[in-house]
C-alpha positions in Angstrom: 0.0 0.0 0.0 3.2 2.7 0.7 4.2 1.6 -2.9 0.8 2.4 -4.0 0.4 5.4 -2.0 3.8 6.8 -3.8 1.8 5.8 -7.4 -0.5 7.8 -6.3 1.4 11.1 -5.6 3.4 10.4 -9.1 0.1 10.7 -10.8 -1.7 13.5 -9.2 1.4 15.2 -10.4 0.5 15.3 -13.8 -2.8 15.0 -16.0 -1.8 11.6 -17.5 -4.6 9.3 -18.0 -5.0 6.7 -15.3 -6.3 3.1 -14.9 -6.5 1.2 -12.0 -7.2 -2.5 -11.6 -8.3 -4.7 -8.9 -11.2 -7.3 -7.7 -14.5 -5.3 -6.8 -14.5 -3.3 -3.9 -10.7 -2.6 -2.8 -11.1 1.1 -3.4 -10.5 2.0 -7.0 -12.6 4.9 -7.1 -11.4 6.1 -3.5 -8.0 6.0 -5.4 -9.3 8.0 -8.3 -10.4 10.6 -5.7 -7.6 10.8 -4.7 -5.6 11.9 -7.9 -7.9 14.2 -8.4 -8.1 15.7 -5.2 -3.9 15.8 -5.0 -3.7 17.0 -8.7 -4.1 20.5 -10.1 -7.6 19.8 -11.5 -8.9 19.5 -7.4 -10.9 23.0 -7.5 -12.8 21.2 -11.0 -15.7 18.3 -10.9 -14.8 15.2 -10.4 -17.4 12.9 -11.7 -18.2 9.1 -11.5 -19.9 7.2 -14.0 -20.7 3.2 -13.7 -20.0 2.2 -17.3 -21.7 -0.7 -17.0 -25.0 -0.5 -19.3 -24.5 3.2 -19.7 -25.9 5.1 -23.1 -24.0 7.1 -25.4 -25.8 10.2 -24.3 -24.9 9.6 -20.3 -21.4 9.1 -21.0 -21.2 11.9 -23.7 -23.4 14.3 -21.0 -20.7 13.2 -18.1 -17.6 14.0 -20.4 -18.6 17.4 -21.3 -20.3 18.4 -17.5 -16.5 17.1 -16.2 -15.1 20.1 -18.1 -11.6 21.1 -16.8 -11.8 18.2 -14.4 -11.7 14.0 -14.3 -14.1 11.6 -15.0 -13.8 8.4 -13.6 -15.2 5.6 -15.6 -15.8 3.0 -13.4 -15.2 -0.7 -15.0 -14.7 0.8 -18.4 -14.3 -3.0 -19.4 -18.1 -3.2 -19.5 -18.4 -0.3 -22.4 -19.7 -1.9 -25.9 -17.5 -1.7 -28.5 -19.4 1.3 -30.4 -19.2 3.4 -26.6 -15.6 2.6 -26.4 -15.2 4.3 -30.2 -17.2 7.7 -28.8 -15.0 7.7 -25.8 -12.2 7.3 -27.9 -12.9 10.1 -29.9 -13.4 12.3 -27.0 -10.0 11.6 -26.1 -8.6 13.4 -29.1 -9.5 16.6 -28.2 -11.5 17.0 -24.7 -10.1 18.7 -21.9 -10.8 16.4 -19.5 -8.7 14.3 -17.5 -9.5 10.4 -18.0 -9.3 7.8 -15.0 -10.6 4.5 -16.0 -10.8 1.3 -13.3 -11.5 -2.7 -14.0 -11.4 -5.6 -12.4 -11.0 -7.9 -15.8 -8.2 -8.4 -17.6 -8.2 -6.2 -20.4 -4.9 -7.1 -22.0 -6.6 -10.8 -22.4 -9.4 -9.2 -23.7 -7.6 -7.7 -26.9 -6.9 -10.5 -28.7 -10.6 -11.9 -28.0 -11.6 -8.1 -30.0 -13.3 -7.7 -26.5 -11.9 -4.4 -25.7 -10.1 -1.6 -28.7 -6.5 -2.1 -28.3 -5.9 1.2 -28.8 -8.5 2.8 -26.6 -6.6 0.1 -24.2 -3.3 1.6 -24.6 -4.6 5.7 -24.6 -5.8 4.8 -20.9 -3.0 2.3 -19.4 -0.6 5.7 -19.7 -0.4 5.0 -15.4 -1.2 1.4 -14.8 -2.2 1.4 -10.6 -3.2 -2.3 -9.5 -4.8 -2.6 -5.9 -3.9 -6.1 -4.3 -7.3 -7.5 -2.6 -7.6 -6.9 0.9 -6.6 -11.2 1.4 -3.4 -10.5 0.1 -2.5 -7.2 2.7 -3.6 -8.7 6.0 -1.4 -6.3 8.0 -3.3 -3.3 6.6 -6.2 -5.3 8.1 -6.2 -4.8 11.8 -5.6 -0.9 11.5 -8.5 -0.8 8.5 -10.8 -2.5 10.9 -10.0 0.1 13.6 -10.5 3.2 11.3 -13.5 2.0 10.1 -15.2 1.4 13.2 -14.0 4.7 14.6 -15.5 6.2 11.1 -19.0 4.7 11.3 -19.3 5.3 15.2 -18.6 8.7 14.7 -21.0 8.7 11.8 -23.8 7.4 13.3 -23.0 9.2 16.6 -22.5 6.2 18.6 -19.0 5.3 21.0 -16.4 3.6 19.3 -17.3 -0.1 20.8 -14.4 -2.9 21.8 -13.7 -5.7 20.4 -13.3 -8.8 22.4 -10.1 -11.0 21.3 -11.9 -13.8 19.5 -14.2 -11.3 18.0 -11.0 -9.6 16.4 -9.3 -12.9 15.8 -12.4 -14.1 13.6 -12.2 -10.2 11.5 -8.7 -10.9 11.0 -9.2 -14.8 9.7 -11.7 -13.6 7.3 -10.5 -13.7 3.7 -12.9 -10.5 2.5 -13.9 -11.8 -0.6 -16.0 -8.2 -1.1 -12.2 -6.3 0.1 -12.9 -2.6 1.3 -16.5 -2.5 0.6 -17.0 -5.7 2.7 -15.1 -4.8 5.8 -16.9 -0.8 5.5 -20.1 -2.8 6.0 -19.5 -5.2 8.5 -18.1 -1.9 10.3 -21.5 -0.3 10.2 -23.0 -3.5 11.4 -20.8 -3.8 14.5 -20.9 -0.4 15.4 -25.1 -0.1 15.3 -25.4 -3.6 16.9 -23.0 -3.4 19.9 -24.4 -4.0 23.2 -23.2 -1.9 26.0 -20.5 -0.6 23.7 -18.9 -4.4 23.2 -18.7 -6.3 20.0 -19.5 -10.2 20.6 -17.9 -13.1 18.1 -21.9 -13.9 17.7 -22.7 -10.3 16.5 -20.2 -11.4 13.1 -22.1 -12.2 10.0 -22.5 -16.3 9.9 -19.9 -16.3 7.3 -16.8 -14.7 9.2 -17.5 -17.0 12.1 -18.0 -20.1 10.1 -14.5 -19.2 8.8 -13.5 -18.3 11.9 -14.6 -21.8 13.3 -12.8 -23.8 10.9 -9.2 -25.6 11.8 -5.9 -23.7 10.3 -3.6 -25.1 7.3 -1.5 -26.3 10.4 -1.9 -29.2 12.9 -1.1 -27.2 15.8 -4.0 -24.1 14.6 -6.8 -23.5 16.6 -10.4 -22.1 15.5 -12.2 -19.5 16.5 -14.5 -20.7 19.5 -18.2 -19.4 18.8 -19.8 -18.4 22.0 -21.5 -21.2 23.8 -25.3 -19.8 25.4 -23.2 -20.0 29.0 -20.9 -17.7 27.3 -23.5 -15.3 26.0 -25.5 -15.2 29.3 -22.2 -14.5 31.2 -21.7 -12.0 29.5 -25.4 -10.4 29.7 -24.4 -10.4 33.1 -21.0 -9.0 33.4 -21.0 -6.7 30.5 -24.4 -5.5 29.7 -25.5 -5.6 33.6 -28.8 -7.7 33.4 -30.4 -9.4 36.2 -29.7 -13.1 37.7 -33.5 -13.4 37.9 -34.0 -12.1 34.0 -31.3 -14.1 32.2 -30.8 -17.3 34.2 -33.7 -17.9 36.7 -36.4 -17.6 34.3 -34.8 -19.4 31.4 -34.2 -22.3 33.9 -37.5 -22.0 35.5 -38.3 -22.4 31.9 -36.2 -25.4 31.4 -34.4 -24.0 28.3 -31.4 -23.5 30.4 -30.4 -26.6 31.8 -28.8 -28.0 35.5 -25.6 -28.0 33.7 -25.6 -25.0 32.3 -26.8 -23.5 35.7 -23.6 -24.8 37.2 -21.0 -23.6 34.3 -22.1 -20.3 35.1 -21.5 -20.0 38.9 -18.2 -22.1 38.7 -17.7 -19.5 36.0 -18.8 -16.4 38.4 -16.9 -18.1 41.5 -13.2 -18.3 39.7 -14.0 -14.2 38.8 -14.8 -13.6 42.6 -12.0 -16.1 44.3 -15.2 -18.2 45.9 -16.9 -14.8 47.2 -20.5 -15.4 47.2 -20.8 -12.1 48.3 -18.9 -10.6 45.2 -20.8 -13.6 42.9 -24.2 -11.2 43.9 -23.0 -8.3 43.1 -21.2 -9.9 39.5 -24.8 -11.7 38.7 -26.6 -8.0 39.4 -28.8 -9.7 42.5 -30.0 -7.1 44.9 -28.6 -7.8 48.6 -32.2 -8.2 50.0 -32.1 -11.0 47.4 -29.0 -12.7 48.8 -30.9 -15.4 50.6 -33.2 -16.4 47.7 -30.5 -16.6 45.5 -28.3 -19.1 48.0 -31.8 -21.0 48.6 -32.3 -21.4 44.8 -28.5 -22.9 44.6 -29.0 -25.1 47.1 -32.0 -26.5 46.1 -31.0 -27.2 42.5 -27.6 -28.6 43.7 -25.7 -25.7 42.4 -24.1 -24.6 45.2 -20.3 -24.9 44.8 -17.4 -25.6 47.6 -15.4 -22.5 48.3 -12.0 -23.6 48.5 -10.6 -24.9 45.3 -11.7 -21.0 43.9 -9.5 -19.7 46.4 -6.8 -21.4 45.6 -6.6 -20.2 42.3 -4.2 -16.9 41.1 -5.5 -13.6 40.9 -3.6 -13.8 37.0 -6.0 -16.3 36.0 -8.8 -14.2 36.8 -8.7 -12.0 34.3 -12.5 -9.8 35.2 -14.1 -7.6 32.3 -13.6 -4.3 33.2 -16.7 -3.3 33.9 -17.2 -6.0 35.8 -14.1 -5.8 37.4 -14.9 -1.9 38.4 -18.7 -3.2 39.9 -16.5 -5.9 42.1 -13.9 -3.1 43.6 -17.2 -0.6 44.3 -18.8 -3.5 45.8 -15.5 -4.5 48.4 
């Protein structure tokens, strides 16, 4: 991307005719903008047109309103062989400043008669190719963070966090729609974070299927999706919801089961070192509630031994923050 980047500058230098190349969606025309924002013609219109299915009249109307400025023909692989001779005869004498993008391969399509070789070779003066976003994983990581600090502020939301495997699954995702893909899957994130956190389960099924399946290597470990123990835990701990709401009446229910019960204080008892007292507070159970809460342990056979939490080191611990801020109010 610096290599591109330095393309980039070289071109906005001048008023040579550009074409960029690359799968759908890794930024051509973000690129073109660029140029043209960099480049002398910046204070003239810039204007897009999708070539694909577009009339002689559109693209003749777009050429002469771009006057003085560019016009960036968007997959000008897709023009018919009679548009491609109008555009060619514009460029003899328009003052206009051409920047064409594709993601075929037009230098296969001359000998097919596909595409004019020497329309071809009037707009490949600066040839720009943009890798797909599977082939620049380390721009990955800081694209996801920009664009979820873009849409939050766009949408007037605070910039959520990302918990490790959700990150992990973003980052094992091979983007088959690049830019355009990740700039969505941004937005989602952003408008469906709960209490400002973004869950593995609130991916799109594709990333985490992905996510869930084995590395190339023995030793590679998926993605774990997070089991309903996982999810309930964390209604709890991060988004602050009651014992009574998320575990009592689901169990009372019998959609959660005796098992699951368990996971979850054994869970909630290594957090809190085997303090029940702390496990009330952490589960969001008022204090006049203490009793009822001990009672409905007991009685279901959930009630945990004390000492083997104990014994356990603070470093294995590790308490959400939030959580971990509730716990140190509460002592």
């Amino acid at each position: 991307m610096q290599e591109i980047q330095h393309e980039l500058e070289c071109a906005a230098r001048s008023d040579a005719k550009v074409l960029i190349t690359g799968e759908s969606g890794v930024g051509k025309e973000v690129v073109a903008r660029l140029i043209h924002q960099q480049g002398r013609r910046r204070d003239a219109p810039f204007i897009a047109l999708n070539c694909a299915g577009v009339s002689e009249s559109a693209l003749s109307g777009c050429l002469e309103q771009a006057h003085g400025g560019t016009v960036f023909l968007d997959e000008v692989g897709e023009l018919s062989l009679p548009m491609q001779v109008t555009l060619l005869r514009f460029l003899e004498h328009g003052d206009v400043r051409i920047i064409a993008s594709t993601k075929r391969n037009l230098h296969a399509e001359l000998s097919d008669e596909q595409f004019r070789e020497d329309l071809y070779y009037r707009l490949n003066v600066i040839h720009i190719v943009i890798p797909p976003l599977r082939d620049r994983k380390e721009d990955l990581s800081l694209l996801v963070t920009e664009f979820i600090r873009t849409s939050s502020q766009a949408h007037g939301f605070e910039v959520p966090t990302l918990l490790t495997d959700t990150r992990d699954a973003l980052l094992a995702y091979s983007w088959p729609g690049n830019v355009r893909e990740l700039k969505h899957v941004a937005d989602r994130m952003v408008i469906g974070a709960r209490s400002g956190v973004v869950r593995l389960a609130d991916l799109p099924s594709e990333i985490i299927n992905i996510a869930m399946q084995p590395g190339p290597s023995s030793s590679a470990q998926p993605v774990r999706a997070p089991s309903t123990t996982d999810r309930i835990f964390e209604r709890m701990t991060i988004d602050r919801e009651s014992f009574w709401a998320v575990v009592y009446e689901p169990f009372m229910a019998r959609t959660l089961t005796r098992r699951d019960l368990r996971r979850l204080i054994v869970r909630g008892l290594q957090q809190t070192r085997g303090n029940y007292r702390l496990l009330v507070q952490l589960f969001n159970v008022d204090a006049a509630d203490c009793k009822r809460f001990l009672s409905f342990l007991h009685k279901h056979e959930c009630h945990r031994p004390l000492q083997k939490f104990r014994s356990v080191p603070v470093s294995a611990q590790r308490v959400n923050r939030r959580a971990r801020r509730s716990l140190t109010k509460a002592s």
